[in-house]
C-alpha positions as CSV (number, residue, x, y, z in Angstrom):
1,X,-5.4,-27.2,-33.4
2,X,-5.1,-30.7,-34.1
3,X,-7.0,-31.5,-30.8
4,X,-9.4,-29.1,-31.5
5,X,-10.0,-31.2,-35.1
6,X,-9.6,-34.6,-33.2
7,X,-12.7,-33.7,-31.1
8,X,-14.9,-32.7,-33.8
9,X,-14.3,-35.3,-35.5
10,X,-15.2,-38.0,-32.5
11,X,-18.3,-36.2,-32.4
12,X,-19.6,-36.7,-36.2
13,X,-17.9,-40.4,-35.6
14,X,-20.2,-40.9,-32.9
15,X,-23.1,-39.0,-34.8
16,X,-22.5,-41.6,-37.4
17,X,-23.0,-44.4,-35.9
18,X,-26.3,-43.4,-33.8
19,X,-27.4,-42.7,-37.5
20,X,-26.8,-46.1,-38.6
21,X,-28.2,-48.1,-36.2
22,X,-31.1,-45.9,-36.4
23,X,-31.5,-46.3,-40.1
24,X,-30.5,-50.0,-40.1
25,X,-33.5,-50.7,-37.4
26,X,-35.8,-48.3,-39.8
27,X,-35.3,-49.8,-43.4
28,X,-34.4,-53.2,-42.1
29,X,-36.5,-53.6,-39.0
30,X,-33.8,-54.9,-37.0
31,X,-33.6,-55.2,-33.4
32,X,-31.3,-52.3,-31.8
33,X,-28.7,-55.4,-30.7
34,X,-28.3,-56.4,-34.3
35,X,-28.5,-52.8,-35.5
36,X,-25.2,-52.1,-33.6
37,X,-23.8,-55.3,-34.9
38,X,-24.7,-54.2,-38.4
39,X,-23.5,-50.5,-38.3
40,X,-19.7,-52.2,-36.2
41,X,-19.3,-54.9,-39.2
42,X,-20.0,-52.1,-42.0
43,X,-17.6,-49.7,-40.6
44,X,-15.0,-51.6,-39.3
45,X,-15.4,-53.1,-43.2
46,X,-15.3,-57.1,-42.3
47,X,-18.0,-57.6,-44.0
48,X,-21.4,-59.0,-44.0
49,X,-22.3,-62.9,-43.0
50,X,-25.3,-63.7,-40.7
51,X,-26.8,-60.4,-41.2
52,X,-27.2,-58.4,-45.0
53,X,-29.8,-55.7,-46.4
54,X,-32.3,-57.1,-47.8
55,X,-35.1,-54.3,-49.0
56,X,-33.6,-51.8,-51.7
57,X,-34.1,-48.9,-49.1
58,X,-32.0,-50.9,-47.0
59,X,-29.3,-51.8,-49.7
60,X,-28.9,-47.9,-50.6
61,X,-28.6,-46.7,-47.1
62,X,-25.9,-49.7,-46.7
63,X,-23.9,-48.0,-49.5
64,X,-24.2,-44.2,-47.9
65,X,-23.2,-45.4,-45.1
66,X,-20.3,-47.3,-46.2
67,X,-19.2,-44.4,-48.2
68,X,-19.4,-42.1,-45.2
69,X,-19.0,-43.8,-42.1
70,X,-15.6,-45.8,-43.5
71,X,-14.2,-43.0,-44.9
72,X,-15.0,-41.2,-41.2
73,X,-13.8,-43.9,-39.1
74,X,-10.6,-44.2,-41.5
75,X,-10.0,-40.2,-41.5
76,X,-10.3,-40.6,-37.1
77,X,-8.4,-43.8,-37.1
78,X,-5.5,-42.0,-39.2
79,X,-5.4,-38.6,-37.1
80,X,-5.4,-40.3,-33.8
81,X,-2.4,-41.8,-35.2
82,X,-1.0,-38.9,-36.7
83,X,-1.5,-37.2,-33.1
84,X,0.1,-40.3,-31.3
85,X,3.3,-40.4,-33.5
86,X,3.6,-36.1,-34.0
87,X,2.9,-35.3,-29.9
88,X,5.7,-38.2,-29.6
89,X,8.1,-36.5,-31.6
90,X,7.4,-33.0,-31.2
91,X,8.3,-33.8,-27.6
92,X,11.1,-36.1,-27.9
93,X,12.7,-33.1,-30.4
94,X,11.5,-30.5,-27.8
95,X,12.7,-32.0,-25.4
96,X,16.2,-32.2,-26.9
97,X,16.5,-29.0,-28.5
98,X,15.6,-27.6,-25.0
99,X,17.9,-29.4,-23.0
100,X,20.9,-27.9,-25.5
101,X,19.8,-24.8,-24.9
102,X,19.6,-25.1,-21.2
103,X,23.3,-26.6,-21.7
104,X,24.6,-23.3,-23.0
105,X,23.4,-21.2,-20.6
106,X,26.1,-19.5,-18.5
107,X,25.8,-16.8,-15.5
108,X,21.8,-17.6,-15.2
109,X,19.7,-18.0,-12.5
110,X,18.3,-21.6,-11.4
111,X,14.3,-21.2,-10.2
112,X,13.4,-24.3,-8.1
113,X,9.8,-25.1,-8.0
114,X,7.1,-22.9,-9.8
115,X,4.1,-23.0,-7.5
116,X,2.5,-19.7,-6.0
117,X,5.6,-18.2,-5.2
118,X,8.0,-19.8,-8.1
119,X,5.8,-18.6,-10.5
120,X,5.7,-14.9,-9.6
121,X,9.2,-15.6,-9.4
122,X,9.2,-16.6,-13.2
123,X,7.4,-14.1,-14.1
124,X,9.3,-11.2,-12.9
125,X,12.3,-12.9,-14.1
126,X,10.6,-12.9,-17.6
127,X,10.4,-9.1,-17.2
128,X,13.6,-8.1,-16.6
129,X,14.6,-10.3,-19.2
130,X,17.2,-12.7,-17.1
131,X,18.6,-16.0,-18.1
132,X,17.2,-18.8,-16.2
133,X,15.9,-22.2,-15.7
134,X,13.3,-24.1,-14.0
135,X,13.0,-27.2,-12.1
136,X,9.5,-28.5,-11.5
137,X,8.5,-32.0,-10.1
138,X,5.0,-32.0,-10.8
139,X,3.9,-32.8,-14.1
140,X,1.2,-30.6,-14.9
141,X,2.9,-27.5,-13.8
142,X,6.4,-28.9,-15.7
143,X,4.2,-29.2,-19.3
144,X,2.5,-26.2,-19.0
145,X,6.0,-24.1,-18.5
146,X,7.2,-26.0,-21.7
147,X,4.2,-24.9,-23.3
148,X,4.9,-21.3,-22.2
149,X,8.8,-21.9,-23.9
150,X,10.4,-21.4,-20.9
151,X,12.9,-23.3,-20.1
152,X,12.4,-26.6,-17.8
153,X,13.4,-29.4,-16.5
154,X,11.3,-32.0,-14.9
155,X,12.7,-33.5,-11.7
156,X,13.4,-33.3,-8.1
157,X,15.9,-30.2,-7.7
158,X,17.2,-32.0,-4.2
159,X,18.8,-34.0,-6.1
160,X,22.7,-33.4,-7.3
161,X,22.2,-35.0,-11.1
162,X,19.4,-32.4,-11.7
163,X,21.0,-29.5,-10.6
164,X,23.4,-30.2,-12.2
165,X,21.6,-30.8,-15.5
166,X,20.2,-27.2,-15.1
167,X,24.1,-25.8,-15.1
168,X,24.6,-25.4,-11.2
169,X,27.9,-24.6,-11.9
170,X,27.9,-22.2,-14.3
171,X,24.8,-20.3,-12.5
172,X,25.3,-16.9,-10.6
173,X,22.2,-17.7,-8.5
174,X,19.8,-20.2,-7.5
175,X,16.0,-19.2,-6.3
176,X,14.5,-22.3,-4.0
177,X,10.7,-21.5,-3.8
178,X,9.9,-24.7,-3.1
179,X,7.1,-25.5,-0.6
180,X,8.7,-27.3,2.4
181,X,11.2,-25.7,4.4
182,X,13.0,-28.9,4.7
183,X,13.4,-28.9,0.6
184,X,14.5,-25.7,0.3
185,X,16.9,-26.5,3.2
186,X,18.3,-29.0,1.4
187,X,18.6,-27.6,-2.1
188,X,20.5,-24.8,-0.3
189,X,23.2,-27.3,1.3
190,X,23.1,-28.9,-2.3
191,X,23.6,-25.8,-4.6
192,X,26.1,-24.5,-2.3
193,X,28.3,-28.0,-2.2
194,X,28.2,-27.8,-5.9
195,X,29.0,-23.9,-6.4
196,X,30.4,-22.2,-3.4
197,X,30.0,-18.5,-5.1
198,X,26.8,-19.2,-6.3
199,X,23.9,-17.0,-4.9
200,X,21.3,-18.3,-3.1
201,X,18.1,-16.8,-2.3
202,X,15.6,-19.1,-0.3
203,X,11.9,-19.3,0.8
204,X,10.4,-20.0,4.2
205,X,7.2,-20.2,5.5
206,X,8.7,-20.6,9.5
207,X,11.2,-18.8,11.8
208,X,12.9,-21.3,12.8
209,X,13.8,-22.5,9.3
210,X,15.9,-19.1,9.1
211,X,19.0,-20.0,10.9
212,X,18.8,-23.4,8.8
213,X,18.7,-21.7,6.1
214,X,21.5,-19.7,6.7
215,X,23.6,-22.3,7.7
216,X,23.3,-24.5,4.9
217,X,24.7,-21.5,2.7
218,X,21.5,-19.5,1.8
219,X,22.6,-15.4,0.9
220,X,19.2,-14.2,1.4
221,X,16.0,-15.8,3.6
222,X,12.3,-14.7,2.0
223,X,9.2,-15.0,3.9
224,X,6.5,-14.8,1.7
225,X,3.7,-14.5,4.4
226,X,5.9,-11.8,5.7
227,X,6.6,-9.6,3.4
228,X,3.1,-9.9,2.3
229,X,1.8,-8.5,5.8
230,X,4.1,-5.8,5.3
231,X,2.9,-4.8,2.2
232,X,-0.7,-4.7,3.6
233,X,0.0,-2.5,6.4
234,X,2.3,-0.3,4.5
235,X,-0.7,0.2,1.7
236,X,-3.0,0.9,4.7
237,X,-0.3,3.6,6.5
238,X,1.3,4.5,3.8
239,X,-0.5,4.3,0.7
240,X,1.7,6.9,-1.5
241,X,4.7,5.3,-0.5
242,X,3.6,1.9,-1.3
243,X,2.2,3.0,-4.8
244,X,5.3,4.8,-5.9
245,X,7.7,1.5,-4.5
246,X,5.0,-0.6,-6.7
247,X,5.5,1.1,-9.5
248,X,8.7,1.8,-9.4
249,X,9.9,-1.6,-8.6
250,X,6.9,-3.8,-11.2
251,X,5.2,-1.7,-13.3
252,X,7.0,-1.7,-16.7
253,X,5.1,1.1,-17.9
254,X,7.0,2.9,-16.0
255,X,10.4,4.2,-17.2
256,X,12.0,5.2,-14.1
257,X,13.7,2.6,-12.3
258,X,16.3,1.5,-9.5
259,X,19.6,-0.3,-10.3
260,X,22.6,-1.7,-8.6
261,X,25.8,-0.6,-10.8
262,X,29.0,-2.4,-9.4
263,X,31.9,0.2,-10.4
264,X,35.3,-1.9,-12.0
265,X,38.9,-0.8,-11.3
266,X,39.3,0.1,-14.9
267,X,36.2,1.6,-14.8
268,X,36.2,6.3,-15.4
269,X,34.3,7.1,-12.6
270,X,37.3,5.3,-10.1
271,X,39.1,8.3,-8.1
272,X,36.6,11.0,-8.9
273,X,33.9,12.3,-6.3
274,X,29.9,12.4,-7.9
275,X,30.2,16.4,-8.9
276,X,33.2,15.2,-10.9
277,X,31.4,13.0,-12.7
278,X,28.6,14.5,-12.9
279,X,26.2,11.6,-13.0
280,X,23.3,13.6,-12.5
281,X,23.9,15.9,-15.3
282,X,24.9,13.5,-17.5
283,X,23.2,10.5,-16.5
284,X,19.8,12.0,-14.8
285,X,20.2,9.8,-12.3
286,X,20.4,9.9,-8.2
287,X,22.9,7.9,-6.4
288,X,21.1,7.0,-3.3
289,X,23.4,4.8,-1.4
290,X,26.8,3.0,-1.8
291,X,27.9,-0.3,-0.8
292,X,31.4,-0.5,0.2
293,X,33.2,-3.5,1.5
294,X,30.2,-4.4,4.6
295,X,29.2,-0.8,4.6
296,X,26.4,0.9,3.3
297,X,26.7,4.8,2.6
298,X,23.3,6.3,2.4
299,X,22.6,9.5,0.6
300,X,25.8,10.3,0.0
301,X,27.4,13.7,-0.7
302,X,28.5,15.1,-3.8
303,X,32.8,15.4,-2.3
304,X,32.0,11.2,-1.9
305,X,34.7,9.9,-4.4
306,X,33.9,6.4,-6.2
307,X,36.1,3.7,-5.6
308,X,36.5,0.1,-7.6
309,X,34.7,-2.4,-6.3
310,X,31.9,0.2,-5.1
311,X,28.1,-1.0,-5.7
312,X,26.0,2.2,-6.7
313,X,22.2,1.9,-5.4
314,X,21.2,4.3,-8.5
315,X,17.4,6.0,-9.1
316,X,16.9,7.1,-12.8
317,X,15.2,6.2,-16.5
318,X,16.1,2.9,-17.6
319,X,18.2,3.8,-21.2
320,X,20.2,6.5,-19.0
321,X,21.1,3.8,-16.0
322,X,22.4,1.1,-18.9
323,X,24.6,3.7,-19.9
324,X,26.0,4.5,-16.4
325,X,26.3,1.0,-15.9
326,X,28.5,0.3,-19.2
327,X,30.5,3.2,-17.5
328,X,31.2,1.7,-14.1
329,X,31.2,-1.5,-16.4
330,X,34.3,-0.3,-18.5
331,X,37.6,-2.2,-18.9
């Protein structure tokens, strides 16, 4: 808004001053050099010397233009400062008030880099309305995410004293979508060294930057390029498929959804089969698979009995899964 004003304002500025050395060279006949001379020292309000008006015209355009082109060039001199000291310390005070908030976050997820792929990232964490943080290096992209109110930090996210400013040890997860496998190599071996249980989901753009990957402590390796040629060939072969995964996984319109719902020991459902339970009576939702341990169960039966520590792979409406997962939540 007050850039917006700021512009306009250095426009009739500059208007002014064309119209003063073109009325000073009209009703004083003065050369366009001592024109601009004349219209500077009325302005800038130093006063006349070598040069005054001498015809009456001359005189009464002088006062105009004193009255308008001072008060002009005072009114732009003051909100260039105004700007100057209020961007200052709307960002120092951003800044701060931001960087408390990022200090109280607990069990959130740490997005490095938010390029292409980080910001699709952000984005999706936006939408399923997830606790996180970003680190960005670049300036541009760092500013625009604080204009957005997300939460940012500008710096290089290889480095220990910056993950650790974004809370590396109080995070559940760290996404490295940065865009050289070498970074995200290293972030890895860094996030891990500084929170061992912390999960780690990492980009790579080659193969052989899997098994690194891995190595330094990464839980899951993403291709982008990958998964996107996947994607293409699955909407080419199997179109109906694709939509419904699409839809069902990103658009929010949407109500049904998929859910991972880890079952506590204290939790009702422990000790009962699914027909006990009844979780598709009273829950309208499909169990589709079960992790166990290293074991996945898919589809299974109705006789399967829950047990605590079980992570239920669950199809159903979004209101009806929250309270399944308060449930298997339970204490």
């Amino acid at each position: 808004m007050q850039l917006d004003r700021l512009k306009i304002t250095l426009v009739f500025f500059a208007a002014i001053l064309v119209v003063g050395i073109m009325g000073f060279m009209f009703f004083e006949n003065l050369t366009f050099y001592d024109a601009v001379y004349f219209t500077v020292v009325t302005i800038a309000t130093v006063g006349f010397g070598d040069i005054v008006p001498k015809t009456p015209a001359g005189r009464l355009f002088t006062c105009l233009f004193i009255i308008v082109g001072v008060g002009l060039a005072y009114y732009t001199f003051m909100l260039v400062i105004s700007l100057s000291i209020e961007g200052r310390l709307k960002d120092f005070f951003g800044r701060k008030k931001m960087n408390r908030r990022i200090a109280g976050l607990n069990n959130h997820i740490i997005v490095c880099g938010a390029g292409k792929v980080g910001g699709n990232v952000i984005r999706r964490l936006q939408e399923e309305n997830q606790n996180f943080v970003v680190i960005e290096k670049d300036v541009q992209l760092y500013e625009e995410l604080c204009e957005q109110k997300i939460l940012t930090l500008h710096g290089d996210a290889t480095l220990d004293e910056v993950l650790l400013q974004a809370g590396v040890k109080r995070a559940k997860g760290l996404i490295t979508a940065l865009s050289h496998d070498a970074d995200n190599v290293y972030v890895t071996l860094t996030g891990k060294s500084l929170n061992p249980d912390m999960t780690i989901v990492a980009r790579a753009d080659r193969p052989e930057a899997e098994e690194k990957l891995s190595r330094a402590g990464a839980t899951t390796v993403i291709f982008p390029s990958v998964m996107g040629g996947r994607q293409m060939v699955s909407a080419m072969i199997k179109p109906v498929i694709m939509d419904f995964v699409e839809n069902l996984f990103y658009n929010q319109e949407l109500h049904l959804d998929i859910a991972e719902v880890k079952v506590h020991a204290a939790s009702p459902l422990v000790g009962k089969n699914f027909i006990e339970n009844d979780i598709k009576g009273r829950f309208d939702s499909i169990v589709v698979a079960i992790k166990r341990d290293e074991k996945l169960i898919t589809n299974p039966p109705g006789t399967q009995v829950i047990q605590a520590g079980d992570i239920m792979i669950v199809l159903g409406q979004r209101a009806t899964l929250s309270k399944l997962n308060a449930l298997a939540l339970a204490e």
